[in-house]
C-alpha positions in Angstrom: 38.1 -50.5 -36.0 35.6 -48.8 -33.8 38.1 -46.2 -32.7 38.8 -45.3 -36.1 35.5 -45.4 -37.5 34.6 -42.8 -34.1 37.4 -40.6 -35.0 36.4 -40.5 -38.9 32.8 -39.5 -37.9 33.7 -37.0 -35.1 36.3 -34.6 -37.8 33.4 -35.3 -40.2 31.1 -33.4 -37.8 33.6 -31.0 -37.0 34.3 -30.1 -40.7 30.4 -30.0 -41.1 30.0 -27.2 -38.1 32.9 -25.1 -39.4 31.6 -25.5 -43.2 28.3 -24.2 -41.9 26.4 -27.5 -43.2 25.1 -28.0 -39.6 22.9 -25.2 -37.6 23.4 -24.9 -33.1 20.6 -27.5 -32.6 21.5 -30.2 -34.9 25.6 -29.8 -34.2 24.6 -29.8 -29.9 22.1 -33.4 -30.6 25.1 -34.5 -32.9 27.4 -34.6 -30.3 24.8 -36.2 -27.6 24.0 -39.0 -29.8 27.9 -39.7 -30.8 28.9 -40.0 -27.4 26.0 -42.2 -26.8 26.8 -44.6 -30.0 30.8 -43.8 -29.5 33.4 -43.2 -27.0 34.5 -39.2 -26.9 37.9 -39.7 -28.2 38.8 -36.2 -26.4 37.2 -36.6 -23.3 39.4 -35.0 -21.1 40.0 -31.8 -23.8 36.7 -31.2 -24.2 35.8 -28.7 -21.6 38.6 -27.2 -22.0 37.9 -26.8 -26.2 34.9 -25.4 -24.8 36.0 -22.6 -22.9 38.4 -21.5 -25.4 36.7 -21.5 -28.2 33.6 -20.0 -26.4 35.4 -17.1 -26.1 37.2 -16.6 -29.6 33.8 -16.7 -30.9 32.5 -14.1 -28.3 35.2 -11.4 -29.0 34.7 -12.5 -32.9 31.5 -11.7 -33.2 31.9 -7.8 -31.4 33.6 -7.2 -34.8 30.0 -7.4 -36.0 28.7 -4.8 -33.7 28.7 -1.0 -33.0 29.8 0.9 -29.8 26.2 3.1 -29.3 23.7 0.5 -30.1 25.8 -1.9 -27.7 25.6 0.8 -25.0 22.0 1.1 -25.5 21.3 -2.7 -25.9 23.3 -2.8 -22.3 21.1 0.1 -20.7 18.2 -1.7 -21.4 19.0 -5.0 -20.3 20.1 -3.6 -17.0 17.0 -3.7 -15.1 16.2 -6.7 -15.9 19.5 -8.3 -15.6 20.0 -6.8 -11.6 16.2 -7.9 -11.2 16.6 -11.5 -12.0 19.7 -12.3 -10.7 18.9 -10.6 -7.6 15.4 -13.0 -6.9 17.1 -15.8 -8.6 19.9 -16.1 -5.8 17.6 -15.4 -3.1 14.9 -17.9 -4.1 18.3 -21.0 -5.0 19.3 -20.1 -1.2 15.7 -20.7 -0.2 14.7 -24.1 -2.5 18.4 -25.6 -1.1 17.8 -25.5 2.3 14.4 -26.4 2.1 15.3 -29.3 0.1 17.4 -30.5 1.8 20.4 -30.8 -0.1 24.1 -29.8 -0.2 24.3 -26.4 0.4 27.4 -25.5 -1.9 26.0 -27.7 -4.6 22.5 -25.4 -4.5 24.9 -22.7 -4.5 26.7 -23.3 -7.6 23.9 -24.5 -9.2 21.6 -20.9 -8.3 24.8 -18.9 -9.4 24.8 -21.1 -13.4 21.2 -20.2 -13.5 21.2 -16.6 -12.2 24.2 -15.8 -14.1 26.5 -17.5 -17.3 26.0 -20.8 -16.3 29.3 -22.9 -16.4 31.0 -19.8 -16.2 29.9 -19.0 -13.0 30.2 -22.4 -11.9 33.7 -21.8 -12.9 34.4 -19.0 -10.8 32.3 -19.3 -7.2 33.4 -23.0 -7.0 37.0 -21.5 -5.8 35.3 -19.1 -4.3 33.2 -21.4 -1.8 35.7 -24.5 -1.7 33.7 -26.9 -3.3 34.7 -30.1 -4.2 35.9 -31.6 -7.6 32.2 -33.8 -7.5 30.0 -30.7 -6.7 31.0 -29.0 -9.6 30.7 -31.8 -11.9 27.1 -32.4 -10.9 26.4 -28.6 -10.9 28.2 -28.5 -14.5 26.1 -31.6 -15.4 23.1 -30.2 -14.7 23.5 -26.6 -15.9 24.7 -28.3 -19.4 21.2 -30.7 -19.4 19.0 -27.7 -19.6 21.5 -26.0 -21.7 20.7 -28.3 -24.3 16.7 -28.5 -23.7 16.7 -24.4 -23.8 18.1 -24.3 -27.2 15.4 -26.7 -29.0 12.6 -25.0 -26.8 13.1 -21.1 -26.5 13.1 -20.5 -30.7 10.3 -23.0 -30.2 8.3 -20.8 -28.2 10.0 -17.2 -29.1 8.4 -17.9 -32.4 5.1 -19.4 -31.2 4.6 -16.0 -29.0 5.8 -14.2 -32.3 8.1 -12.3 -29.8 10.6 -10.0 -32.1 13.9 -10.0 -32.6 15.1 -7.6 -29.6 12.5 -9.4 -27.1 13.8 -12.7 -28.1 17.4 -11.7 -27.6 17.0 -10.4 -24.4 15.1 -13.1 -22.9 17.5 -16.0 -23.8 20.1 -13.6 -22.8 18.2 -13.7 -19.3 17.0 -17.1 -19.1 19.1 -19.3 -20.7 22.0 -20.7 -18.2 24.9 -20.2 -20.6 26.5 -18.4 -22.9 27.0 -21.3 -25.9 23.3 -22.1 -25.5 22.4 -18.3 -26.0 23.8 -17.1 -28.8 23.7 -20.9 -30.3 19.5 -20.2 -29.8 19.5 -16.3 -30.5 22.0 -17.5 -34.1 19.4 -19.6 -35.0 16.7 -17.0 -34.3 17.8 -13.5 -36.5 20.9 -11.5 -36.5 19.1 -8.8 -34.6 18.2 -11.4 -31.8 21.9 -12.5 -31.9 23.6 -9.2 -31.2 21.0 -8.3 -28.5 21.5 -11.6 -26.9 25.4 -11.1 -26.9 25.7 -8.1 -25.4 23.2 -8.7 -22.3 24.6 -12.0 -21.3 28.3 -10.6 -21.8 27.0 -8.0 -19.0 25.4 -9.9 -17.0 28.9 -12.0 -16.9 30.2 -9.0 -14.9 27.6 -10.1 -12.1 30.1 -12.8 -11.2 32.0 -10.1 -8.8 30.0 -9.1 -6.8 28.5 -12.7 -6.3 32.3 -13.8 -5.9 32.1 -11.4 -3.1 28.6 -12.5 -1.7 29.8 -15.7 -1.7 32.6 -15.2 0.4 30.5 -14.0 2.7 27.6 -16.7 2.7 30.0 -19.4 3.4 32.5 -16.9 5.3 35.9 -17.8 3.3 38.7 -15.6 3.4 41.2 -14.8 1.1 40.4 -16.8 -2.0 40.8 -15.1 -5.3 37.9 -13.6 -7.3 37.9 -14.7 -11.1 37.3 -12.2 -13.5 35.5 -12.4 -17.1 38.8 -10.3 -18.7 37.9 -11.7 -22.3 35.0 -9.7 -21.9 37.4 -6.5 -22.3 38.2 -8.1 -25.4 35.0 -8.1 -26.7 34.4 -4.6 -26.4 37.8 -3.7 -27.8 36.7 -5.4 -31.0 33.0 -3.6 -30.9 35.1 -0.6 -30.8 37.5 -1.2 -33.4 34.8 -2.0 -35.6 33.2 1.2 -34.9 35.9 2.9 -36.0 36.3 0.7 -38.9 40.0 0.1 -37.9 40.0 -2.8 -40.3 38.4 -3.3 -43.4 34.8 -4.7 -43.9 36.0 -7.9 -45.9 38.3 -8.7 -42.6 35.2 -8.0 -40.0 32.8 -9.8 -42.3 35.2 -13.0 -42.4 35.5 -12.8 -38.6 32.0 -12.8 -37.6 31.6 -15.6 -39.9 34.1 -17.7 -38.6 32.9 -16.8 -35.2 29.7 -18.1 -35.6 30.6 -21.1 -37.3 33.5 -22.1 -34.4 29.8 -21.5 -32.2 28.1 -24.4 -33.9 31.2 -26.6 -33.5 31.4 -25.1 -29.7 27.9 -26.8 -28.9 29.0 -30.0 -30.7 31.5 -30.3 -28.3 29.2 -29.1 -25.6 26.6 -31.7 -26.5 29.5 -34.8 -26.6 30.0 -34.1 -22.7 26.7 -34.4 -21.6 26.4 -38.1 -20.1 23.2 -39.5 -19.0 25.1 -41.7 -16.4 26.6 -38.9 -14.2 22.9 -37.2 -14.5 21.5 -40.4 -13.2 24.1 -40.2 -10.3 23.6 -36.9 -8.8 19.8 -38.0 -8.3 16.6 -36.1 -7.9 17.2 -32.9 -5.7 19.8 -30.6 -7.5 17.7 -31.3 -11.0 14.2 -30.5 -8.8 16.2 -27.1 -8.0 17.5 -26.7 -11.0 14.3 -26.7 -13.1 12.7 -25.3 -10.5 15.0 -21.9 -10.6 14.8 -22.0 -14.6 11.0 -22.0 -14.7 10.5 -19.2 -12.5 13.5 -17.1 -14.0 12.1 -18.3 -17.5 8.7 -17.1 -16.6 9.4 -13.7 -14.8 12.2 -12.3 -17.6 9.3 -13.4 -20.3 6.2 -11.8 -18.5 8.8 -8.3 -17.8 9.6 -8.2 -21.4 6.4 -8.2 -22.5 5.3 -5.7 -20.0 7.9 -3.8 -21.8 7.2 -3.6 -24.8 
């Protein structure tokens, strides 16, 4: 009876987040507090519901967006992005060894911060042969503040009245991954949305050459570098709707369904975070992980202002 009861109110939430009754924050706690209540009757599906529809949505919402204001969105960004990423790595390969811990797990868990989150989880784990538990706690962790950053940063992007374009770029900078920024920046303004894209699609591409420094760090050989190809994807539908190669009712009806399959993508994100696997990977890799967050948080905020 429980089973069914579970599998009634899970499609009701799922109907809810494509319908667009449900905005990023409430369809993210929705899933948290189902899986807390109820077993996750696709447990072993969800991640990889995640990573799919993560990027339909992506390449869905480029049909929403224009080829020079992209370009430009991704010149000014740059900076920034090579900045952060660059002082982010150094000071994860620092805090590790001086706390202490695992150094692949500090690894994995400096290259979600400094770059797309599970993403690049995803593709240095290979990389640096870590084990099937390293990741999970690096994932585990990465998703935790996932979920905090998308309650706070609209929080205080509207407290600091920052504008639409600040706000986009600085959850495209500080927030881990890519559901949790554009589920924040949706929520935030449709300028602040695009922006937001764009960077953190960019900053994806940083996962080479920190594939590469990787290899080097923890001197493997041979292992094969994953590349973000949907991201080629996205920029062929930024293109097409440039050149208006389909009609505006067909773009319109894509971004729309792009955003909605979004708010359903956090749902799901927020029915695989489990409090018992955060209580088991103890103190250290969440010390490092906040720890990393904060500082990038704080130095991508104080530059944007500057900025401006």
């Amino acid at each position: 009876m429980k089973t069914k009861v579970s599998n009634i109110l899970y499609f009701s939430i799922v109907i809810a987040a494509i319908s667009g009754l449900i905005n990023s924050a409430t369809a993210l706690t929705s899933g948290f507090i189902f899986t807390l209540i109820f077993k996750n009757p696709f447990k072993r599906h969800s991640h990889k519901a995640i990573h799919y529809f993560l990027k339909v949505s992506v390449v869905g919402l480029g049909f929403g967006m224009f080829l020079k204001e992209t370009i430009q969105t991704g010149k000014d960004g740059l900076s920034l992005t090579f900045f952060s990423i660059v002082l982010t790595v150094s000071l994860g390969l620092i805090l590790a060894r001086l706390l202490k811990m695992d150094l692949k797990l500090g690894h994995l868990i400096t290259s979600g911060t400094a770059i797309c989150g599970g993403s690049a989880i995803a593709a240095i784990a290979p990389v640096i042969k870590a084990n099937s538990k390293i990741i999970s706690i690096a994932l585990g962790v990465v998703f935790l503040l996932n979920s905090v950053a998308l309650f706070l940063f609209p929080a205080i992007g509207h407290w600091l009245d920052l504008s639409q374009s600040q706000f986009g770029l600085w959850c495209a900078i500080a927030i881990h991954d890519t559901s949790s920024v554009v589920g924040a920046a949706l929520d935030y303004g449709e300028q602040a949305l695009k922006i937001a894209t764009t960077v953190k699609l960019s900053r994806a591409l940083w996962i080479i050459p920190l594939s590469i420094l990787s290899m080097f760090i923890f001197k493997t050989k041979g292992e094969k570098i994953k590349v973000p190809y949907f991201i080629l994807l996205f920029i062929a539908a930024i293109v097409s709707n440039s050149y208006q190669l389909l009609p505006t009712i067909a773009t319109s009806t894509i971004v729309l369904f792009s955003k909605r399959l979004l708010v359903l993508t956090l749902f799901v994100v927020g029915t695989t975070i489990s409090i018992k696997d955060l209580k088991n990977t103890g103190p250290k890799p969440i010390i490092l992980a906040v720890s990393l967050w904060v500082f990038i948080s704080i130095f991508s905020l104080i530059y944007i202002l500057h900025m401006s």
